[in-house]
C-alpha positions as CSV (number, residue, x, y, z in Angstrom):
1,X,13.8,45.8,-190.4
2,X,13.6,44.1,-186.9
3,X,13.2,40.8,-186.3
4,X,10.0,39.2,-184.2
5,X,8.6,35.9,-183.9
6,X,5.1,34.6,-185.4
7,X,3.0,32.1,-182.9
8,X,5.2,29.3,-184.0
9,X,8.1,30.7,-183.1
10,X,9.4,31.1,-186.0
11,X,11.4,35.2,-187.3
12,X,9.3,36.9,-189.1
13,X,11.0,40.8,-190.1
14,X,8.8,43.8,-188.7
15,X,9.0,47.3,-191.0
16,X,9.7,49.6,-188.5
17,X,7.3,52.4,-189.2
18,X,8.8,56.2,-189.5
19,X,7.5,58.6,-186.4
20,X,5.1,61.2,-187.4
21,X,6.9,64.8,-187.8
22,X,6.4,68.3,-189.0
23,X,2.4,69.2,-190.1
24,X,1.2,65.4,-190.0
25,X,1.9,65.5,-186.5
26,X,0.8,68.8,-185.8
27,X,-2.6,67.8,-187.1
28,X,-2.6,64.9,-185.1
29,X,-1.8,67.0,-182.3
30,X,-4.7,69.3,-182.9
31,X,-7.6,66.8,-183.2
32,X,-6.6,65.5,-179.9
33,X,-6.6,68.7,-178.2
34,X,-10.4,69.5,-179.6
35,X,-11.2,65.6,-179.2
36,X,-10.6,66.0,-175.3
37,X,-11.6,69.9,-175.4
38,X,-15.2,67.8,-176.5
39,X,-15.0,65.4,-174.1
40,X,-14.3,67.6,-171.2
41,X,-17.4,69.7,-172.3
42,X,-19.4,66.6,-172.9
43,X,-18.6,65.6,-169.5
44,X,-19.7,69.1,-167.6
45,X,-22.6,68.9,-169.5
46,X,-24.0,65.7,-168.8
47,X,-22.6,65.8,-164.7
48,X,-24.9,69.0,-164.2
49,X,-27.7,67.0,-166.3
50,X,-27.7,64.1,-163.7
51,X,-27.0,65.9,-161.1
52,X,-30.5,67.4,-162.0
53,X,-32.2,64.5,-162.0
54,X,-31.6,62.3,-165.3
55,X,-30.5,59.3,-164.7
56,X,-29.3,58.4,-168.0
57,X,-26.9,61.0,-168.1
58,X,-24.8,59.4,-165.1
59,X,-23.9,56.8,-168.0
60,X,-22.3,59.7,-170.2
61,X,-20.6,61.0,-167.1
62,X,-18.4,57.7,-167.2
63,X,-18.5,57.4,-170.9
64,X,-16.7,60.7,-172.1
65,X,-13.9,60.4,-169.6
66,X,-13.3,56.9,-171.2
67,X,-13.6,58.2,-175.0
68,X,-11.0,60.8,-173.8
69,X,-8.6,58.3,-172.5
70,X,-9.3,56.3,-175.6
71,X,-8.6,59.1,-177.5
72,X,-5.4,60.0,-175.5
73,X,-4.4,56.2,-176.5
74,X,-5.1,56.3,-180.0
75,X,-3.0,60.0,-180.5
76,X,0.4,57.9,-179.0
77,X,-0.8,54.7,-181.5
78,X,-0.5,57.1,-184.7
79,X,2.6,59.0,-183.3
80,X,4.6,55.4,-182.8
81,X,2.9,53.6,-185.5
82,X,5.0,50.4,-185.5
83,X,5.6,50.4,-181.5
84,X,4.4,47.2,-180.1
85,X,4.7,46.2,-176.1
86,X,7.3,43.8,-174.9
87,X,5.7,41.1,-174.6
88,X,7.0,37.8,-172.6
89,X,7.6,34.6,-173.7
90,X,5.4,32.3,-172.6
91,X,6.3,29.3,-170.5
92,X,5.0,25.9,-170.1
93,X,3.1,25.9,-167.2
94,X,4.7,23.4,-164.8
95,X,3.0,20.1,-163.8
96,X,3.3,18.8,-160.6
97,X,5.4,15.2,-160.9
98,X,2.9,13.0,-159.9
99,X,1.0,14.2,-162.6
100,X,3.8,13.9,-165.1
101,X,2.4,10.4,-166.2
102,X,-1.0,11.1,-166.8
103,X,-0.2,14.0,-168.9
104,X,2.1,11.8,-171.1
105,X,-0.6,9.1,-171.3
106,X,-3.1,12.1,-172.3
107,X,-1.3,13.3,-174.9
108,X,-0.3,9.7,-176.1
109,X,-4.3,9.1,-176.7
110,X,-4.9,12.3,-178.2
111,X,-2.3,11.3,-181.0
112,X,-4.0,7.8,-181.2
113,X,-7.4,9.7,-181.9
114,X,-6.0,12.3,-184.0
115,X,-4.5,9.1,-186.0
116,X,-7.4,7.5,-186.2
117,X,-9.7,10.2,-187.3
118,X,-7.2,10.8,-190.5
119,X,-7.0,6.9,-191.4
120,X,-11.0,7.2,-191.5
121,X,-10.8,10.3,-193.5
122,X,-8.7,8.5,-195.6
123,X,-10.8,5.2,-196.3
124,X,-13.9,7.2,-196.7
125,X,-14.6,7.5,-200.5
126,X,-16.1,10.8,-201.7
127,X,-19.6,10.7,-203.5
128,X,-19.1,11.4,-207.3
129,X,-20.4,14.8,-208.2
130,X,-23.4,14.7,-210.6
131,X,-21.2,15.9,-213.7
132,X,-18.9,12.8,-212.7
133,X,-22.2,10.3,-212.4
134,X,-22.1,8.0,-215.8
135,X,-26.3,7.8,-214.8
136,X,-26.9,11.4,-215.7
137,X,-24.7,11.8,-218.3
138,X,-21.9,14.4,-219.4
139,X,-22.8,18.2,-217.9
């Protein structure tokens, strides 16, 4: 196990996940060699069809490229299950310093409001439920 980080920061383990190998990956192998053998035919097929005149077929003639790449993307996805990008850490974007002040007094007031809304939360009593209500009765 690896270690990663979750949105809070905090380390969270990551299973690595084994490569494919042997007739798994043959397989895998396989379909994408008929999934772009489709595509390419898909794509001669519907270029001479708009080059003849239909206009929705100009619309495929982008399309299958794109499902082959897609394809192309998924086929490394399932070879590399487990594989994620680098990804950076994101900074804090910086704040110029004249504006230092009114960010601090922003976030000042949205603590205040955020304080406020939970102590009204908290004063406002729930309506009983009718099986609670002594007027109806029990159930």
């Amino acid at each position: 196990m690896s270690g990663a980080e979750d949105a809070n920061g905090a380390r969270v383990g990551v299973e690595k996940m084994p490569r494919l190998t042997g007739a798994a990956a043959f397989k895998t192998h396989l379909t994408l060699v008929l999934g772009l053998a489709l595509c390419a035919a898909a794509f001669w097929f519907e270029l001479g069809r708009a080059e003849r005149g239909n206009g929705l077929s100009w619309a495929y003639v982008f399309e299958w490229p794109l499902l082959g790449l897609f394809a192309i993307y998924m086929w490394w996805k399932i070879l590399h299950p487990g594989v994620a990008p680098k990804r950076r850490r994101r900074t804090r974007p910086a704040i110029a310093p004249e504006y230092e002040g009114m960010l601090a007094a922003w976030q000042e007031h949205q603590r205040e409001l955020e304080a406020t809304r939970r102590a009204d939360e908290a004063e406002v009593p729930t309506p009983p439920s009718v099986d609670e209500d002594p007027a109806h009765g029990p159930g």
